[in-house]
N, CA, C and O atoms as a CHARMM CRD file, in Angstrom:
* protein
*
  368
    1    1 UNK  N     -6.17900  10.29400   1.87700 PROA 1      0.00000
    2    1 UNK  CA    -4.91400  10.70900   1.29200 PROA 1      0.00000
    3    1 UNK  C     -3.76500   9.89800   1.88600 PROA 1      0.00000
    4    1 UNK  O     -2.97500   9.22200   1.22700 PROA 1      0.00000
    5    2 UNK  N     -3.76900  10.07300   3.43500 PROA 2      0.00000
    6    2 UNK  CA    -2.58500   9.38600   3.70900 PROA 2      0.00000
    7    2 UNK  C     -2.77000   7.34500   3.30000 PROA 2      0.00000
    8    2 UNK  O     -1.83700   6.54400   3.25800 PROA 2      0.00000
    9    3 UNK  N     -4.12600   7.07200   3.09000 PROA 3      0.00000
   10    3 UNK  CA    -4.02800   5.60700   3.02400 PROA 3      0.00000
   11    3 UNK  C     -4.04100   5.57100   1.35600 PROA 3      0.00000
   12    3 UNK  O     -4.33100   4.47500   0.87700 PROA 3      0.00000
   13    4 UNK  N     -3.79000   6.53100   0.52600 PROA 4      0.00000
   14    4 UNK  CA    -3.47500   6.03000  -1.18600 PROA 4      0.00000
   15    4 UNK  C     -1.56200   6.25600  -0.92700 PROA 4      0.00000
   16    4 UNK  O     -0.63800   5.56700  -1.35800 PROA 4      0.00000
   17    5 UNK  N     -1.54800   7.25000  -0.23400 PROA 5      0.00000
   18    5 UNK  CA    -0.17800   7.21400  -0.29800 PROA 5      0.00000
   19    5 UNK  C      0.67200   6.09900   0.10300 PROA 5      0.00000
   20    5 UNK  O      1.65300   5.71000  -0.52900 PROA 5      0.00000
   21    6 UNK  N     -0.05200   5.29600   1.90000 PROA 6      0.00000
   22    6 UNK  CA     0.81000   4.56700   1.64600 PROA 6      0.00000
   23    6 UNK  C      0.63700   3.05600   1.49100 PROA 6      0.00000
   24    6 UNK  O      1.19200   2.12200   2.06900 PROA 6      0.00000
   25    7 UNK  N     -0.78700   3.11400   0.04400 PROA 7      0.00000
   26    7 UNK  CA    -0.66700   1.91300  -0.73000 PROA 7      0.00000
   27    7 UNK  C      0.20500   2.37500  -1.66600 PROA 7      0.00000
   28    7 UNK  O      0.91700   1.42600  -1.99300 PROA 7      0.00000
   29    8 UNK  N      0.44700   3.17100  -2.14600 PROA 8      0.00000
   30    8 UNK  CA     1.62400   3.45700  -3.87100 PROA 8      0.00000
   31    8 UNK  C      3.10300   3.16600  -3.21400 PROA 8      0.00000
   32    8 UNK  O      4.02700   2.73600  -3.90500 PROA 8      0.00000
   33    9 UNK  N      3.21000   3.39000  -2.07700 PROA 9      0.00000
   34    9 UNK  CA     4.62200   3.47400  -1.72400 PROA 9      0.00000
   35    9 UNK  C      4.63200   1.68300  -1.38900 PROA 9      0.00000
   36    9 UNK  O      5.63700   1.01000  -1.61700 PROA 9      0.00000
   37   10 UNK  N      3.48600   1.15200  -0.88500 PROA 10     0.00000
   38   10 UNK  CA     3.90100  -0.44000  -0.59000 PROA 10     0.00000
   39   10 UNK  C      3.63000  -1.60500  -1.95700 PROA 10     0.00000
   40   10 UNK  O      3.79200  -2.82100  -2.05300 PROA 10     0.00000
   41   11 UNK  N      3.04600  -0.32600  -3.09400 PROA 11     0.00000
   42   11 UNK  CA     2.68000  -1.17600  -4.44200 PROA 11     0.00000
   43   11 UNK  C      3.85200  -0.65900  -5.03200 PROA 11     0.00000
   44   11 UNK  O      4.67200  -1.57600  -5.07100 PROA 11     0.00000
   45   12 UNK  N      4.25300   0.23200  -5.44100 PROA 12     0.00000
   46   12 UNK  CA     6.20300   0.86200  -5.40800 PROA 12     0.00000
   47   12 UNK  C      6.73200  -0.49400  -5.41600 PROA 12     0.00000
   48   12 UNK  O      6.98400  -1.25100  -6.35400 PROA 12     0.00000
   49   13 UNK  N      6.87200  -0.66400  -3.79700 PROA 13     0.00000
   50   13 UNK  CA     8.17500  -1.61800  -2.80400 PROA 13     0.00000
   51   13 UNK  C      7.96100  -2.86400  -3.30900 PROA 13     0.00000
   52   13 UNK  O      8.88500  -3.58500  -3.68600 PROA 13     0.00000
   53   14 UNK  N      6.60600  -3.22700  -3.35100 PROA 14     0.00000
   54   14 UNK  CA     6.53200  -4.91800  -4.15100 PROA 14     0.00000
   55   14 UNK  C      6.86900  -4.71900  -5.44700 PROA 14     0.00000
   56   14 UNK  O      7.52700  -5.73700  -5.66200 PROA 14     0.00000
   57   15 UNK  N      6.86800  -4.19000  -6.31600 PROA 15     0.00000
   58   15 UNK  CA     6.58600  -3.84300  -7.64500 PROA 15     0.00000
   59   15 UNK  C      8.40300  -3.86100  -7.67100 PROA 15     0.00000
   60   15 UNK  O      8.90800  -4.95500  -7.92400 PROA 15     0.00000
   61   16 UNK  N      8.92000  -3.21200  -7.53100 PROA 16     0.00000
   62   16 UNK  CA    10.03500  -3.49900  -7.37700 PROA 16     0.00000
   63   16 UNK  C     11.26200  -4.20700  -7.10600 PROA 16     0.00000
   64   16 UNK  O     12.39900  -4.12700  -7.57000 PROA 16     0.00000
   65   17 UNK  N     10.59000  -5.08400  -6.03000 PROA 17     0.00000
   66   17 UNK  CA    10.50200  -6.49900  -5.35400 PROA 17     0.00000
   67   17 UNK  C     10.31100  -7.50100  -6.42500 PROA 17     0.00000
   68   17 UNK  O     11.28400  -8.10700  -6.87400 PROA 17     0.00000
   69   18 UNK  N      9.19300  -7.69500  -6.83000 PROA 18     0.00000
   70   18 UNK  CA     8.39700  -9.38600  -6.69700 PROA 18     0.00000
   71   18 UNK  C      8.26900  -9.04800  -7.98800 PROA 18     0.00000
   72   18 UNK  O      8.69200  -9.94600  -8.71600 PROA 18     0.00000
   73   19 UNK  N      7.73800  -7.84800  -8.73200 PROA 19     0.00000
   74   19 UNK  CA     6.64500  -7.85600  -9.98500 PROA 19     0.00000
   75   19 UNK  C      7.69600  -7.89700 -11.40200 PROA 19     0.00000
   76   19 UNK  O      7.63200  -8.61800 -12.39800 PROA 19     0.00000
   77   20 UNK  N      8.74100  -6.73000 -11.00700 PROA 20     0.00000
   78   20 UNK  CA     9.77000  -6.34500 -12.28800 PROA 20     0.00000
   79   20 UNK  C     10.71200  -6.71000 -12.20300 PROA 20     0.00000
   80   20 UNK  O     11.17000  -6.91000 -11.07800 PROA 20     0.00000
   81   21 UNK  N     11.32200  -6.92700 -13.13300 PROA 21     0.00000
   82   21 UNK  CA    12.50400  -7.71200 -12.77400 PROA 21     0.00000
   83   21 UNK  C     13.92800  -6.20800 -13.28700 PROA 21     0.00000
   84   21 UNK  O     14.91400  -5.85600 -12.63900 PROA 21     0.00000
   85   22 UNK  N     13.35200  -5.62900 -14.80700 PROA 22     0.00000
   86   22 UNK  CA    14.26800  -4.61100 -15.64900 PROA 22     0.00000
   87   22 UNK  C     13.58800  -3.59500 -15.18700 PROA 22     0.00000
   88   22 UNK  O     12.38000  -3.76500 -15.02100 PROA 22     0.00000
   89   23 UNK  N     14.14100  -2.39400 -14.88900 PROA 23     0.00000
   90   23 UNK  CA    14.13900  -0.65600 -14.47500 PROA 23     0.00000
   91   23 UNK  C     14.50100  -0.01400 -15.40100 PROA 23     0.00000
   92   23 UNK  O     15.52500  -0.36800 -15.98500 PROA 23     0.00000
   93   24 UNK  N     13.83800   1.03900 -15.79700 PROA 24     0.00000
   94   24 UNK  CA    14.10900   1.75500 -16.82900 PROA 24     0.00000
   95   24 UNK  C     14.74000   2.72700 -16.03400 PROA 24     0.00000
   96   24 UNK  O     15.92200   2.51300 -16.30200 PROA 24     0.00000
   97   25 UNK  N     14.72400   3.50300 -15.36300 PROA 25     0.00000
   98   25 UNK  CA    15.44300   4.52100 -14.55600 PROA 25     0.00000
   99   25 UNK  C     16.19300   4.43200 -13.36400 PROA 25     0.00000
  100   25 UNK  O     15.56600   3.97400 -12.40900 PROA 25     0.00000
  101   26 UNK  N     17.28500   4.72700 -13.17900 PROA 26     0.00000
  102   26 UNK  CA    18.45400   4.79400 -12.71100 PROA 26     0.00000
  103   26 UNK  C     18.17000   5.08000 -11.26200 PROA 26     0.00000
  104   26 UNK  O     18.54800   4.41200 -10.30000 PROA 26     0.00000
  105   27 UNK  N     17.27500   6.43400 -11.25200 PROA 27     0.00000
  106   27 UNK  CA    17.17200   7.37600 -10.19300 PROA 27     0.00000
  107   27 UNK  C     16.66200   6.72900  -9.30500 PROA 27     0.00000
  108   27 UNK  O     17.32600   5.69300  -9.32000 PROA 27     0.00000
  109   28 UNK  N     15.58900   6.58900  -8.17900 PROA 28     0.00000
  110   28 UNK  CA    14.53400   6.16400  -7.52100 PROA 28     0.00000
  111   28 UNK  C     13.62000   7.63000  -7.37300 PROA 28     0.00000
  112   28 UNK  O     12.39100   7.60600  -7.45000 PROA 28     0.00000
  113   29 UNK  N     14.23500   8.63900  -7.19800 PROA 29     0.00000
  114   29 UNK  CA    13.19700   9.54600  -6.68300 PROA 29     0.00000
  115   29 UNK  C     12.52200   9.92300  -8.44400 PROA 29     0.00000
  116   29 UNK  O     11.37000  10.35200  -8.50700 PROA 29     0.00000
  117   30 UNK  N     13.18400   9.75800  -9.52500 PROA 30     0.00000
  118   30 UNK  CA    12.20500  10.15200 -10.51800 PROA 30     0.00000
  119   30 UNK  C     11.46300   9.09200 -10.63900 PROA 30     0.00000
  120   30 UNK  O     10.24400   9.26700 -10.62300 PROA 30     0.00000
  121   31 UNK  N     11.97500   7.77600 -10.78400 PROA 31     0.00000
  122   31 UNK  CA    11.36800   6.56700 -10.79100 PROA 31     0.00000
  123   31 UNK  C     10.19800   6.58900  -9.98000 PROA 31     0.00000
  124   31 UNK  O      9.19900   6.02800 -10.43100 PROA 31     0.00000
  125   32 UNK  N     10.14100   7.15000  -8.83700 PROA 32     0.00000
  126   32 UNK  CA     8.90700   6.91800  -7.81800 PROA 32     0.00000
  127   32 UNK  C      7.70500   7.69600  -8.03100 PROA 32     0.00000
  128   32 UNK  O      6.53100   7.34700  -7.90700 PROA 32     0.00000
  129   33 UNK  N      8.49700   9.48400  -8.58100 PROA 33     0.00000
  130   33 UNK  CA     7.99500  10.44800  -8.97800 PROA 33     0.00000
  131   33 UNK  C      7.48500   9.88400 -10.17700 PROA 33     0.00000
  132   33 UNK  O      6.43800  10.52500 -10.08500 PROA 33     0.00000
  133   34 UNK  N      7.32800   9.24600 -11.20600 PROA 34     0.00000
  134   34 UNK  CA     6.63300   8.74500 -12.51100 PROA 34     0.00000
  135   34 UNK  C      5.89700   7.43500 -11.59700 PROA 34     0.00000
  136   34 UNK  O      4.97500   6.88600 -12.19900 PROA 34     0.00000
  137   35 UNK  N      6.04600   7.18100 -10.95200 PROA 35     0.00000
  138   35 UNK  CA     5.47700   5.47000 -10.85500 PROA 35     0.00000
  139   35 UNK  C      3.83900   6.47400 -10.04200 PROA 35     0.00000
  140   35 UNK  O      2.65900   6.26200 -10.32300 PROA 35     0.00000
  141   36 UNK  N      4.43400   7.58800  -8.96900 PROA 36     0.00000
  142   36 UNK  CA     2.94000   8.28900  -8.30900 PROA 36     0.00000
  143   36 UNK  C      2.33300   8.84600  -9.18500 PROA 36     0.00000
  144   36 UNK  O      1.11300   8.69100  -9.14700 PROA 36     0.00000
  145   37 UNK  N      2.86500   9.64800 -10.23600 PROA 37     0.00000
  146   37 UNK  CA     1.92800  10.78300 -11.70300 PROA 37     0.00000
  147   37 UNK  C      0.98600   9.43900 -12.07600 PROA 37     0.00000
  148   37 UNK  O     -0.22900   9.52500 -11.89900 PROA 37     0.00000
  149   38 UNK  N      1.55600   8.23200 -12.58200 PROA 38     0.00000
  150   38 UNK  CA     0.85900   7.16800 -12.82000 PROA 38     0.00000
  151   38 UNK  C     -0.47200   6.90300 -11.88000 PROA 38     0.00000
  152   38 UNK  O     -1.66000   6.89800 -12.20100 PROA 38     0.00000
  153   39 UNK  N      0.14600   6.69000 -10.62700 PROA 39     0.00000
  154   39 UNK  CA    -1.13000   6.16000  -9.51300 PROA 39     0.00000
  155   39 UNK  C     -2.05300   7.30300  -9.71300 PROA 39     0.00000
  156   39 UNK  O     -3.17300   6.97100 -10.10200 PROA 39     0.00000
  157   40 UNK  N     -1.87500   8.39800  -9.56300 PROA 40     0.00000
  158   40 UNK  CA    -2.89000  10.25300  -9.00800 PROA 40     0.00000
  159   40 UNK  C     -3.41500   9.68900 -10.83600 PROA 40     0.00000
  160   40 UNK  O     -4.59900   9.53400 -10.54000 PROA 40     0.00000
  161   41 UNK  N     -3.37500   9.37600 -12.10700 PROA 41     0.00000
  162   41 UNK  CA    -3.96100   9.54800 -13.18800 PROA 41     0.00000
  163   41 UNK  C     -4.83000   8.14200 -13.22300 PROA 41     0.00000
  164   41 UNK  O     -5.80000   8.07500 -13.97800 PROA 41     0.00000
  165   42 UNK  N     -4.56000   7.32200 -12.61300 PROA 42     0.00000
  166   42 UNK  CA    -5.44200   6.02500 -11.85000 PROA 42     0.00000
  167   42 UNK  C     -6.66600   6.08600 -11.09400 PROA 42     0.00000
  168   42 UNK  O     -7.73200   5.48300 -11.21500 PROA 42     0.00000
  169   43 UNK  N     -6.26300   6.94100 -10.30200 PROA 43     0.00000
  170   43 UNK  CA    -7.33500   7.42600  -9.26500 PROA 43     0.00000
  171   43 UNK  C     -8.06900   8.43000  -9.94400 PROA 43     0.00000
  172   43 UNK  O     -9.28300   8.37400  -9.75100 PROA 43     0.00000
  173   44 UNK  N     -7.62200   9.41500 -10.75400 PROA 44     0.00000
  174   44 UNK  CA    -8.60700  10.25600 -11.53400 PROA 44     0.00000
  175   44 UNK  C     -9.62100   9.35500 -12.59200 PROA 44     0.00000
  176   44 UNK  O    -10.82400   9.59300 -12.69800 PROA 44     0.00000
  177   45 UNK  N     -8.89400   8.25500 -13.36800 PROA 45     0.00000
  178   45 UNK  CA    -9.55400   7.71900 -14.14100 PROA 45     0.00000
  179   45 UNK  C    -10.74700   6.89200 -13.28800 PROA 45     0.00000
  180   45 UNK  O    -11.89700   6.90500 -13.72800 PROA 45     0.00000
  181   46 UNK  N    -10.49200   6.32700 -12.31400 PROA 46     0.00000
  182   46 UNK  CA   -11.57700   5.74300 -11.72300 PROA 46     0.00000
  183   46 UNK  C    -12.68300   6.77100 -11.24700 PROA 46     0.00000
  184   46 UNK  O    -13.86800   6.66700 -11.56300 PROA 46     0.00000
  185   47 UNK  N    -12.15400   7.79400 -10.43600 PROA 47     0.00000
  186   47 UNK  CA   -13.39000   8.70800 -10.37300 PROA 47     0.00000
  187   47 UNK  C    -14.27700   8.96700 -11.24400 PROA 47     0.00000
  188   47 UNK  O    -15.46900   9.04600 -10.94500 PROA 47     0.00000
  189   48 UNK  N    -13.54600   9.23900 -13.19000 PROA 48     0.00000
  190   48 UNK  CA   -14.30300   9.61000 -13.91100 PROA 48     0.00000
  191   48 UNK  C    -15.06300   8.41400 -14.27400 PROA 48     0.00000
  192   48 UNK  O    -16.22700   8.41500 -14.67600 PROA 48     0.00000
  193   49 UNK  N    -14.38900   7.49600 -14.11900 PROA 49     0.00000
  194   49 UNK  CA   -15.21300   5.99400 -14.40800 PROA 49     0.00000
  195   49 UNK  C    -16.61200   5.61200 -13.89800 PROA 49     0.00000
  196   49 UNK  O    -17.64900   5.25400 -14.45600 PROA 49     0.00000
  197   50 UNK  N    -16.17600   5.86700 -12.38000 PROA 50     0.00000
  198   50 UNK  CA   -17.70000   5.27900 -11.60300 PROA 50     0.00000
  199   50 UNK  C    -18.39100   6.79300 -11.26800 PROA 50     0.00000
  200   50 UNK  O    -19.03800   7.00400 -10.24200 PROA 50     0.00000
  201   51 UNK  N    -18.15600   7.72700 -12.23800 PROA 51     0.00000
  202   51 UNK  CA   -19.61300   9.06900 -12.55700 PROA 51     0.00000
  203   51 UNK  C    -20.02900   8.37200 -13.42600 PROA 51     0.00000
  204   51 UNK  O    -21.11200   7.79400 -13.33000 PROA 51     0.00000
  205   52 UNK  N    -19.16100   8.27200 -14.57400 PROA 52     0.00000
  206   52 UNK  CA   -19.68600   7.96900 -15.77300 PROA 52     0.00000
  207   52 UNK  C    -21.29100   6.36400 -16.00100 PROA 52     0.00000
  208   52 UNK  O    -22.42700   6.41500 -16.47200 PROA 52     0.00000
  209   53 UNK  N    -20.34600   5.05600 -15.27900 PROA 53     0.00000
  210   53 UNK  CA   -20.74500   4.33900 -15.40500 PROA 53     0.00000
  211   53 UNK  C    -22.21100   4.38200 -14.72300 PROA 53     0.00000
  212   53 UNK  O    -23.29400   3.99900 -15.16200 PROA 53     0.00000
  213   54 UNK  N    -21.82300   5.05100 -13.35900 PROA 54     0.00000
  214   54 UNK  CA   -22.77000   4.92200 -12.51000 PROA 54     0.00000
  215   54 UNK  C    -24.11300   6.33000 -12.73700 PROA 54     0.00000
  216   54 UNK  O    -25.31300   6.09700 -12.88500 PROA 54     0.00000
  217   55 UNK  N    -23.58800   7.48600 -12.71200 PROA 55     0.00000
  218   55 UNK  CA   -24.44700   8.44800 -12.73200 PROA 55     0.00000
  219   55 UNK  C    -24.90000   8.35100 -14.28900 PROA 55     0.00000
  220   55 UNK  O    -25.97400   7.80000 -14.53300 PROA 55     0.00000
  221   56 UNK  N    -24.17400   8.83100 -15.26400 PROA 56     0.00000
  222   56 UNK  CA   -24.82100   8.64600 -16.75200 PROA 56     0.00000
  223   56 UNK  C    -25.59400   7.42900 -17.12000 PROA 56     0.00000
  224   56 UNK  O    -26.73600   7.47200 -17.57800 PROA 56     0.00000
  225   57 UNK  N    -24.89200   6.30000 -16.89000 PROA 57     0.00000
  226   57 UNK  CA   -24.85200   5.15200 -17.30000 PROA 57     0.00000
  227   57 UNK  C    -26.22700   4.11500 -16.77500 PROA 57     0.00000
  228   57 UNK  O    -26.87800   3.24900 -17.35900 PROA 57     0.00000
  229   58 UNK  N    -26.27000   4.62600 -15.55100 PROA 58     0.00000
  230   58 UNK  CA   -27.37400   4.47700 -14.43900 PROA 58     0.00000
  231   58 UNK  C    -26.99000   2.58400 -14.00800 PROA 58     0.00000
  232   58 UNK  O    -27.77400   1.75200 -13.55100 PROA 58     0.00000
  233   59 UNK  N    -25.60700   2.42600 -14.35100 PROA 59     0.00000
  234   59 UNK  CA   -25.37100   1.01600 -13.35400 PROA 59     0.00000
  235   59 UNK  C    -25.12800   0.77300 -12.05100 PROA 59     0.00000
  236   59 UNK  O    -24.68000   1.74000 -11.43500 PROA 59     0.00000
  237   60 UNK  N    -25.30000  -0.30200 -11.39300 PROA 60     0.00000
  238   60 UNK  CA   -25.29200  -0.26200  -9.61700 PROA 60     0.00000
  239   60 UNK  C    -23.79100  -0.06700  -9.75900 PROA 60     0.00000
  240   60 UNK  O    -23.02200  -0.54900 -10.59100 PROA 60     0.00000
  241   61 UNK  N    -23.51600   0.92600  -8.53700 PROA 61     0.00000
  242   61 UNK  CA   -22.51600   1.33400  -7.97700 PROA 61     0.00000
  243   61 UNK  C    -21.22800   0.07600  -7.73500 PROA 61     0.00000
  244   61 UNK  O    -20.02500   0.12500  -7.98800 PROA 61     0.00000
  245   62 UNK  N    -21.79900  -0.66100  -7.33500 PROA 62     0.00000
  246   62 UNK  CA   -20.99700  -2.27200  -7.09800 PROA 62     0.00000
  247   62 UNK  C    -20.42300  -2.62200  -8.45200 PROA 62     0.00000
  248   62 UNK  O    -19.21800  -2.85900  -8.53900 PROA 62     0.00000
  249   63 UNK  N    -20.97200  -2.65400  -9.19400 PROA 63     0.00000
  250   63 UNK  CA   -21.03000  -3.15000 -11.01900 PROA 63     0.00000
  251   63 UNK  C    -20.06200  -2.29500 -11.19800 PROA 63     0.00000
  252   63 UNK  O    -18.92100  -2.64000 -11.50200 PROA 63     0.00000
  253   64 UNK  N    -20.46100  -1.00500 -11.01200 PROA 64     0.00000
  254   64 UNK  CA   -19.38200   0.09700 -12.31200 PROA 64     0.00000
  255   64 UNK  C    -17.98000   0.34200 -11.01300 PROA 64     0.00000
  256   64 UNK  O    -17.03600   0.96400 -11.50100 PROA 64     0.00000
  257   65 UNK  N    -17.74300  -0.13100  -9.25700 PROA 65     0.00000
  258   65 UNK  CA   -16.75700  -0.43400  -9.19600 PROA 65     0.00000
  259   65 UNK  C    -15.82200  -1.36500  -9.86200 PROA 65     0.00000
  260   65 UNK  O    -14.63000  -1.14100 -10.07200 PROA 65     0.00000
  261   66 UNK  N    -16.40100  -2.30300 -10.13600 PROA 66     0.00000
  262   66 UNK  CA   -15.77800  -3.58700 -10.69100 PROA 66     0.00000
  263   66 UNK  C    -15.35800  -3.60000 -11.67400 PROA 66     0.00000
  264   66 UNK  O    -14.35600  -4.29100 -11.86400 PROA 66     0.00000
  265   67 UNK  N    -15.88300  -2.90600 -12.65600 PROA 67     0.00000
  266   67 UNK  CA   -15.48100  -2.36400 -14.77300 PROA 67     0.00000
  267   67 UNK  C    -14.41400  -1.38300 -13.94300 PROA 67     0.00000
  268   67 UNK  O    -13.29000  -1.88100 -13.87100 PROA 67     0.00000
  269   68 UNK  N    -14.52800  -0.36700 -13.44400 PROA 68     0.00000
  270   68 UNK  CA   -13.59500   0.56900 -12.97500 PROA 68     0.00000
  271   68 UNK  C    -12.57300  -0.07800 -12.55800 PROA 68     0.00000
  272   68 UNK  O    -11.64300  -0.02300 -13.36300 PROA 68     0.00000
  273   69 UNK  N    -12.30100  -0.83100 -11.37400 PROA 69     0.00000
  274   69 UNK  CA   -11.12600  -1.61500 -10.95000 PROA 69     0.00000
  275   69 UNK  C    -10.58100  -2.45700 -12.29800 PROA 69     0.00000
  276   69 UNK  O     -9.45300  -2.22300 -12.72900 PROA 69     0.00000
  277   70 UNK  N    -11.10600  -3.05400 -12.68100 PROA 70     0.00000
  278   70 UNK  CA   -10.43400  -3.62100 -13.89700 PROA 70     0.00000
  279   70 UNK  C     -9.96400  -3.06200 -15.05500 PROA 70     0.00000
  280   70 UNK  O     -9.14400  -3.66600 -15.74600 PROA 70     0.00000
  281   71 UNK  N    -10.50000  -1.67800 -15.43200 PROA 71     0.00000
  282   71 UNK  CA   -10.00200  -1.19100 -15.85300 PROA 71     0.00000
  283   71 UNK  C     -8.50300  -0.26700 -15.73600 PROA 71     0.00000
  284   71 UNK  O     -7.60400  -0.06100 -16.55200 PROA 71     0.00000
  285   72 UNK  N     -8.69800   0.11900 -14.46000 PROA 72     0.00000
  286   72 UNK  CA    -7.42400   1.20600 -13.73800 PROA 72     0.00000
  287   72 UNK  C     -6.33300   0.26600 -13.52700 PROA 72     0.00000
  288   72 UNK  O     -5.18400   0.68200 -13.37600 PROA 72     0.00000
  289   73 UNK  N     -6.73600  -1.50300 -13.50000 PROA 73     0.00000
  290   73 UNK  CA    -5.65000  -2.52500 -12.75100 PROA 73     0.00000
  291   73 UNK  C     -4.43700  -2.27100 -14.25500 PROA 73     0.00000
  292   73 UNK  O     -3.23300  -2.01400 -14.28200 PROA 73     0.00000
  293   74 UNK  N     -5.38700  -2.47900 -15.27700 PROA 74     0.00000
  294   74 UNK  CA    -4.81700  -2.38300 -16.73800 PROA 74     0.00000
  295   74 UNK  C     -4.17300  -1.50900 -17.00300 PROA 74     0.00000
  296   74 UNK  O     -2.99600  -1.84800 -17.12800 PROA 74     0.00000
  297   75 UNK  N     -4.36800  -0.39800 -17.17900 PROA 75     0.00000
  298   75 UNK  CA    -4.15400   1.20300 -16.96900 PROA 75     0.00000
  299   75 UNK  C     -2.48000   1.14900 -16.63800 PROA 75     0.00000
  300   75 UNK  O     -1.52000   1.03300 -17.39900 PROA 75     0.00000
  301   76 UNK  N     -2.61000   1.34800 -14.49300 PROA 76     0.00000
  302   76 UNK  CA    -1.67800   1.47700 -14.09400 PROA 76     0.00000
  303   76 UNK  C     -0.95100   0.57200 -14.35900 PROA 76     0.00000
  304   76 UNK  O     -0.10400   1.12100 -15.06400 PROA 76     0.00000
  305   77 UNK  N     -0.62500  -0.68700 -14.26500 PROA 77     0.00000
  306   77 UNK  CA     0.14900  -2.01200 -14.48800 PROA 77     0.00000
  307   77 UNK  C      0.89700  -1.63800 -16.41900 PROA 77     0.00000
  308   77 UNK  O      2.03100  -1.83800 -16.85400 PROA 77     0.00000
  309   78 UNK  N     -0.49900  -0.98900 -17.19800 PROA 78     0.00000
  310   78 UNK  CA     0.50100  -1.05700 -18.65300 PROA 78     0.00000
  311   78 UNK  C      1.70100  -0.09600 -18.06500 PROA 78     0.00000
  312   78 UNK  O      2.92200  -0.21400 -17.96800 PROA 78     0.00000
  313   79 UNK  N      0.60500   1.05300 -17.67400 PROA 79     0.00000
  314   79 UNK  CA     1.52800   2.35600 -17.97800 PROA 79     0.00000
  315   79 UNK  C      3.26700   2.27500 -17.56700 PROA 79     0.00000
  316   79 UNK  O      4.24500   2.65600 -18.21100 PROA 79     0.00000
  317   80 UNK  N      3.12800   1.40400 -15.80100 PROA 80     0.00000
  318   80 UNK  CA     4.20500   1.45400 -16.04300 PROA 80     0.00000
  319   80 UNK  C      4.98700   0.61400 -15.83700 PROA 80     0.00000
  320   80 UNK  O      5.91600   0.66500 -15.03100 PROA 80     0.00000
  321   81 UNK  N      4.62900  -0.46900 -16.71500 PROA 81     0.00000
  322   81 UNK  CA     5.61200  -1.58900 -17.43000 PROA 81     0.00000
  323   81 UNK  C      6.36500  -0.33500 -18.78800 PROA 81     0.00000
  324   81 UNK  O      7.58700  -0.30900 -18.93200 PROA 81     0.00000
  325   82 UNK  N      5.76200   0.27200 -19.35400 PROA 82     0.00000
  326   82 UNK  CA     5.68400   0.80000 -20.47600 PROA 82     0.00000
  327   82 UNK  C      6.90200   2.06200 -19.97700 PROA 82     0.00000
  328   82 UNK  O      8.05900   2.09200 -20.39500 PROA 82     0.00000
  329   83 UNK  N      6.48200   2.73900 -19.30000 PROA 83     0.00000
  330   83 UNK  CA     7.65800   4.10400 -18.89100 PROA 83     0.00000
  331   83 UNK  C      8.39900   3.49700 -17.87700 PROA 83     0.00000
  332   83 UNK  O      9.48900   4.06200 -17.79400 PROA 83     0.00000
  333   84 UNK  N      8.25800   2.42100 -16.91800 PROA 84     0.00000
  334   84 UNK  CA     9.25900   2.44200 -15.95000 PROA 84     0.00000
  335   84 UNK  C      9.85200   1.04100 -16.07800 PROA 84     0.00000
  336   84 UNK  O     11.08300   1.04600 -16.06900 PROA 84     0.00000
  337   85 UNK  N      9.34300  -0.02200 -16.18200 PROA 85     0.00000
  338   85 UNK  CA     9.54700  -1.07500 -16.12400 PROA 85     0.00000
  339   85 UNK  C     10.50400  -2.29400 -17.16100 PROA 85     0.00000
  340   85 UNK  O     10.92900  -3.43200 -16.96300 PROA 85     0.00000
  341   86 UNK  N     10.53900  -1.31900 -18.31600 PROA 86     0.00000
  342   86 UNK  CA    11.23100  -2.18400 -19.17800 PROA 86     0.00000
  343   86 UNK  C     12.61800  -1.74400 -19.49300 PROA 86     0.00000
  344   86 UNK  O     13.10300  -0.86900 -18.77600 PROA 86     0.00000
  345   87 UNK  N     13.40800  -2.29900 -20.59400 PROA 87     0.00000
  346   87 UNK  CA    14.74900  -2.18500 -20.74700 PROA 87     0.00000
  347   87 UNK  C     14.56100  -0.86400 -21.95300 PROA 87     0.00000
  348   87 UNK  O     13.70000  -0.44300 -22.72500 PROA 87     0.00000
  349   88 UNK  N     16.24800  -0.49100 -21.44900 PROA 88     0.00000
  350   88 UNK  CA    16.64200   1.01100 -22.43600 PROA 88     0.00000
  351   88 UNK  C     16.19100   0.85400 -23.57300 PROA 88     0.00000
  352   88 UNK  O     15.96700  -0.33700 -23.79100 PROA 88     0.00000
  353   89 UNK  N     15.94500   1.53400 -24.43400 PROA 89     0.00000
  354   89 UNK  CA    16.12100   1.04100 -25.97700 PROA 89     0.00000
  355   89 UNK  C     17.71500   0.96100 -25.86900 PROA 89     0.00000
  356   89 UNK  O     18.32200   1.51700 -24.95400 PROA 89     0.00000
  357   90 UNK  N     18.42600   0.12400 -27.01200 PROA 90     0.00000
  358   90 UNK  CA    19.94900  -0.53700 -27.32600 PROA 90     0.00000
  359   90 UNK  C     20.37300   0.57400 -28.37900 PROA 90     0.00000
  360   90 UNK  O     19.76800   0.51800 -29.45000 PROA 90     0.00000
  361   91 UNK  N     21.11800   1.36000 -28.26600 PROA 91     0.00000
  362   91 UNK  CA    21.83700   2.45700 -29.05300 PROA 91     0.00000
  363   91 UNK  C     22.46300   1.76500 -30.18700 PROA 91     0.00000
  364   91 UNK  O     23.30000   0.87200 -30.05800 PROA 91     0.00000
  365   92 UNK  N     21.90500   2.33100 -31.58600 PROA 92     0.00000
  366   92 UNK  CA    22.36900   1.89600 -32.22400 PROA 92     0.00000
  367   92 UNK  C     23.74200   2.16200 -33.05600 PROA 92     0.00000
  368   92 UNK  O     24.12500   1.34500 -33.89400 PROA 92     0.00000
């Protein structure tokens, strides 16, 4: 727990930094508060990922990390380009 927390808070700080350039939100604490709902639905999706891949699926554990990571990289990175990362819509 404490080492997801403080990768989101140092993937946050770069992300903020280096990755985006436009913020959709003003705030930081909602901004951060949507950027973690994002990470905790990341980490759920991978759990369900490597049952799925691995226990149903019956692929090596190594394998269905790797579809899993690539998948969640996609995931979190759309989600929040998509809610946090881009510009207002322009009032028309």
């Amino acid at each position: 727990t404490v080492a997801f927390c403080a990768g989101l808070t140092t993937v946050y700080l770069f992300s903020i930094r280096w990755v985006f350039r436009t913020r959709r939100h003003k705030r930081g604490a909602s901004e951060f508060l949507l950027f973690s709902l994002i990470g905790i639905a990341g980490l759920a999706l991978t759990t369900s990922l490597l049952y799925v891949l691995t226990d149903v699926f019956g692929l090596d554990y190594r394998l269905s990390k790797l579809v899993a990571t690539a998948i969640v990289f996609l995931f979190n990175f759309g989600c929040r380009k998509f809610f946090l990362f881009r510009a207002p819509p322009v009032p028309i």
